[in-house]
C-alpha positions in Angstrom: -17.5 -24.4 54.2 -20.0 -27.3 54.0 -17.8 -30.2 53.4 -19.1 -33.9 52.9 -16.8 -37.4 53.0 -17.8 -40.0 50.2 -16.7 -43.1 50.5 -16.1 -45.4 47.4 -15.3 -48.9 48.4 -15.4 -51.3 45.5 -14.9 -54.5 48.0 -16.9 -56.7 49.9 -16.9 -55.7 53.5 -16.4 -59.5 54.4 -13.0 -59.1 52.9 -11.6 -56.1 54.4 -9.0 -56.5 57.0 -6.6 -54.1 59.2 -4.0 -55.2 56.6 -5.8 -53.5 53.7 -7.1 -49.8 55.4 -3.5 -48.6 54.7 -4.8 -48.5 51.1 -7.6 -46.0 51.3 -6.8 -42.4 50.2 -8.6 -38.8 50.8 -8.7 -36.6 47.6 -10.7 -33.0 48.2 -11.1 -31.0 44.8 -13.5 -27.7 44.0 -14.1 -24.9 41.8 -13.2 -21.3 42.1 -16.4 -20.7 40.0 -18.2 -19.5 38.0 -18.6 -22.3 36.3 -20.5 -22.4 32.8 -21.7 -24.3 30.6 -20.9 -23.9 26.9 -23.8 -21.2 26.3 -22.5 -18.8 28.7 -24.9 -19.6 31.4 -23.7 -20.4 35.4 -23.8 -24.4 35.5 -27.3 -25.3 37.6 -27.2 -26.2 41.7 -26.9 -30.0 41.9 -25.6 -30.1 38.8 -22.5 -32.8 38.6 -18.8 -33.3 38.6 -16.9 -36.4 38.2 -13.4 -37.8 39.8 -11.9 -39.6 37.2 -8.4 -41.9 37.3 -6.4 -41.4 34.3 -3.1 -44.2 33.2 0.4 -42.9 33.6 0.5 -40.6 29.9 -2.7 -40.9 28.7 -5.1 -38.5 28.2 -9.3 -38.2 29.4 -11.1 -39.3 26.6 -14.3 -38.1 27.2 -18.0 -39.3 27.9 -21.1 -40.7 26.2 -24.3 -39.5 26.2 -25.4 -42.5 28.8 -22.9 -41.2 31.0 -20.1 -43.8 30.1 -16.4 -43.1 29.4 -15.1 -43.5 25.8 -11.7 -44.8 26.9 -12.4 -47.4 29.9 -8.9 -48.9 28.8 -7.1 -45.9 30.1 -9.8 -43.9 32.5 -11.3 -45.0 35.4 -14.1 -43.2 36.4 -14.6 -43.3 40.1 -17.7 -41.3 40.8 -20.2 -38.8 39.8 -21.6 -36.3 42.3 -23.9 -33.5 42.5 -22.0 -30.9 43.8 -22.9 -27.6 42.3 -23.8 -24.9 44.3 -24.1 -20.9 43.6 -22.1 -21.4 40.1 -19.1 -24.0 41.2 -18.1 -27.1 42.5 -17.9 -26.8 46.4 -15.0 -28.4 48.1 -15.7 -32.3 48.3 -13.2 -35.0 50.3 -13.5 -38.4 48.7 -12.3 -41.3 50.4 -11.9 -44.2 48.5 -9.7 -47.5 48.2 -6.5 -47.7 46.2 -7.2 -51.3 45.4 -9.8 -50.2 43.0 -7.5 -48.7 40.8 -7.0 -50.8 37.8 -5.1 -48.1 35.5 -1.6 -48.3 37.2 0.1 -46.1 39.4 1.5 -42.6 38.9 -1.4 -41.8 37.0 -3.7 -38.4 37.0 -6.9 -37.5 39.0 -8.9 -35.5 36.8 -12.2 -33.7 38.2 -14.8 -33.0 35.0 -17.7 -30.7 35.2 -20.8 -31.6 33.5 -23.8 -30.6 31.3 -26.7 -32.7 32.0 -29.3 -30.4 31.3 -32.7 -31.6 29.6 -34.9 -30.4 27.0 -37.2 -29.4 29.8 -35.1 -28.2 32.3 -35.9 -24.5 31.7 -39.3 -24.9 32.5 -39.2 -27.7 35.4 -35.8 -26.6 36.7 -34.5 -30.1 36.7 -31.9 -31.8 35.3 -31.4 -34.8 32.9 -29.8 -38.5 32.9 -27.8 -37.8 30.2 -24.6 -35.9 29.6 -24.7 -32.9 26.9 -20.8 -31.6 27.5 -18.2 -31.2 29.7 -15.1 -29.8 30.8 -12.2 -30.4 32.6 -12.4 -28.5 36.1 -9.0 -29.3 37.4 -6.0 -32.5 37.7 -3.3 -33.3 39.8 -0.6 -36.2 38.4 1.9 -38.2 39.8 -0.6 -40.1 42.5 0.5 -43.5 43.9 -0.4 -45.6 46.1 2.9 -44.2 48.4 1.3 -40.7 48.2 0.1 -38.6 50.7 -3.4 -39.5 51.8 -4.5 -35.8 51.1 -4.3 -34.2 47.5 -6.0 -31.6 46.6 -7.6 -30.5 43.1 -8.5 -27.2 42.8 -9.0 -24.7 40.0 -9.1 -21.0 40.0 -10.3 -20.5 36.5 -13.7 -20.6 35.5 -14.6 -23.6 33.4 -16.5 -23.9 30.6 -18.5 -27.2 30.1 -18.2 -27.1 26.2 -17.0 -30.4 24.7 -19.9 -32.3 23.2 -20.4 -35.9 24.1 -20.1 -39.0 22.0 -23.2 -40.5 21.1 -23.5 -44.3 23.2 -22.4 -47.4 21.9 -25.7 -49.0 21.5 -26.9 -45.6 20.0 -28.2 -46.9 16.2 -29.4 -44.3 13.1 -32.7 -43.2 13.5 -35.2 -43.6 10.6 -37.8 -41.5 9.5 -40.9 -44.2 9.0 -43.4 -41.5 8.5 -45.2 -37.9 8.0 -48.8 -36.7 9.0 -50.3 -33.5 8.9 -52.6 -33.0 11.8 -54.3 -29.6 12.5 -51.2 -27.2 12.6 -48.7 -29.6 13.5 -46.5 -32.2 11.3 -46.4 -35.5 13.0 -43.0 -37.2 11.9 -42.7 -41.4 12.7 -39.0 -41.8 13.8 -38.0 -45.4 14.5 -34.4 -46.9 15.8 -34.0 -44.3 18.7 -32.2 -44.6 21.8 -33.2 -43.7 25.3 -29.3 -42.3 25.5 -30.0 -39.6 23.1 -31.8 -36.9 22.2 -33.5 -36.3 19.3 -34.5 -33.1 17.0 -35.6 -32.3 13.3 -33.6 -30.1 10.8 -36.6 -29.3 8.2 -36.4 -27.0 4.9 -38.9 -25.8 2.1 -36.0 -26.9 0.1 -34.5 -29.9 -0.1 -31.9 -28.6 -2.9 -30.3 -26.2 0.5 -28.0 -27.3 1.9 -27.9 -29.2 5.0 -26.1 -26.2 7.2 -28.6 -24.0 6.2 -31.8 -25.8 7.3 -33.6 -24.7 10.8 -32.9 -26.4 13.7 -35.0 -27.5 16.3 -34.7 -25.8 19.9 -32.8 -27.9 22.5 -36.3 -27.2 24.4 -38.3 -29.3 21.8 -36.2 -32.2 20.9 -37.2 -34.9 22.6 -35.8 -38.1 24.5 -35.5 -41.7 22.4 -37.3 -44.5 23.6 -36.4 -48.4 24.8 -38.9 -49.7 22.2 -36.8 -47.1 19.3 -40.3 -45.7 18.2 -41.3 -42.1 18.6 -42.9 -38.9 17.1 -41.2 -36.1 16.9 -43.3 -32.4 16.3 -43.1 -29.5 14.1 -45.2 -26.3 13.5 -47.1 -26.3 9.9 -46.8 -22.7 10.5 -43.2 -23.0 9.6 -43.9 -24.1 6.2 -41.2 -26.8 6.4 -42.2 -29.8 4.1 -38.2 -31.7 3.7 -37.1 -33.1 6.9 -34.0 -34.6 9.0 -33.8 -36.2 12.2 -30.4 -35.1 14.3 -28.8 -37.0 17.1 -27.2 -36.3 19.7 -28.9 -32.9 20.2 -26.9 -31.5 22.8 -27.8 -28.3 24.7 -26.0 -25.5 23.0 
């Protein structure tokens, strides 16, 4: 099986001496497969895991949308990879040095799958920036520095990638600034969005409904928030739809 060593190094090269190599450990971790994501459908090729350190008795906490961990106090996230292929994570070594470990030893490794499918994904067959779920793939506890230098991770259940994401830190609430009807399509003004979200419109005939029961935009025509936090966001005059909502984050199930 294809097999590929990363290296994570968090150290100037200057600085590394025979006396510090002791401290680099080997982890390998994969997925019996098939992995998928929270619709049902086999996770993407390429699409990505993460190794993540974990403190002695805490718990993963999760990610942003921008790819960040909720908890940096107690998770250390070490790397992101693409290593998808045919519906599972194939078996990956990392090599990496124990003296970036912040989190204290006896700790756990955990390996997350993700969901970083886009709006346009279906049609372009590429994947996003941003994360829309995830799920734990597989963990192994107890690591120290004293451990073996070769753990592995591996699961033999298939894993669903179905928690949703947090939305970012810096992600504000987005404000609807305006309406236009043009031709058959409603132009809606959104200001105060984020380029580490994803944005929709819930829209109604009636605005005395309630909010479960407007219609949702497809994940395929939400759209991406922008750096300068101004957008316009589309809907079909067809629809009828004259009330409407913008929804953040619009994840992809």
């Amino acid at each position: 099986m294809k097999n590929i060593l990363w290296t994570i190094v968090c150290v100037a090269l200057a600085s590394s001496t025979l006396a510090n190599m002791g401290t680099f450990k080997t982890m390998t971790f994969s997925t019996a497969g098939i992995d998928r994501y929270a619709d049902g459908t086999q996770v993407l090729d390429k699409e990505q895991y993460a190794f993540v350190y974990v403190a002695p008795s805490k718990t993963f906490g999760g990610f942003y949308t921008d790819g960040s961990l909720v908890n940096t106090d107690d998770n250390q996230l070490l790397c992101k990879l693409p290593l998808a292929e045919n519906g599972k994570c194939r078996e990956q070594a990392v090599e990496f040095d124990w003296s970036i470990i912040t989190k204290g030893e006896g700790g756990t490794f955990v390996v997350v799958a993700l969901d970083t499918r886009a709006p346009d994904t279906a049609t372009t067959g590429k994947l996003g920036d941003l994360i829309m779920g995830w799920g734990i793939a597989g963990q192994t506890a107890g690591i120290s520095s004293s451990s073996l230098a070769i753990k592995n991770i591996s699961s033999a259940q298939t894993i669903s990638v179905r928690n949703a994401p947090q939305l970012a830190p810096n992600v504000g609430t987005p404000v609807i600034t305006g309406i236009e009807v043009k031709n058959d399509k409603v132009i809606v003004t959104v200001n105060n969005t984020s380029p580490n979200a994803y944005y929709g419109l819930n829209a109604t005939d009636d605005a005395t409904k309630a909010k479960g029961q407007w219609a949702k935009a497809e994940f395929s025509k939400r759209k991406k928030g922008v750096v300068s936090g101004k957008m316009e966001l589309v809907y079909p005059v067809s629809e009828g739809a004259k009330f409407f909502q913008v929804t953040a984050p619009a994840t992809a199930n």
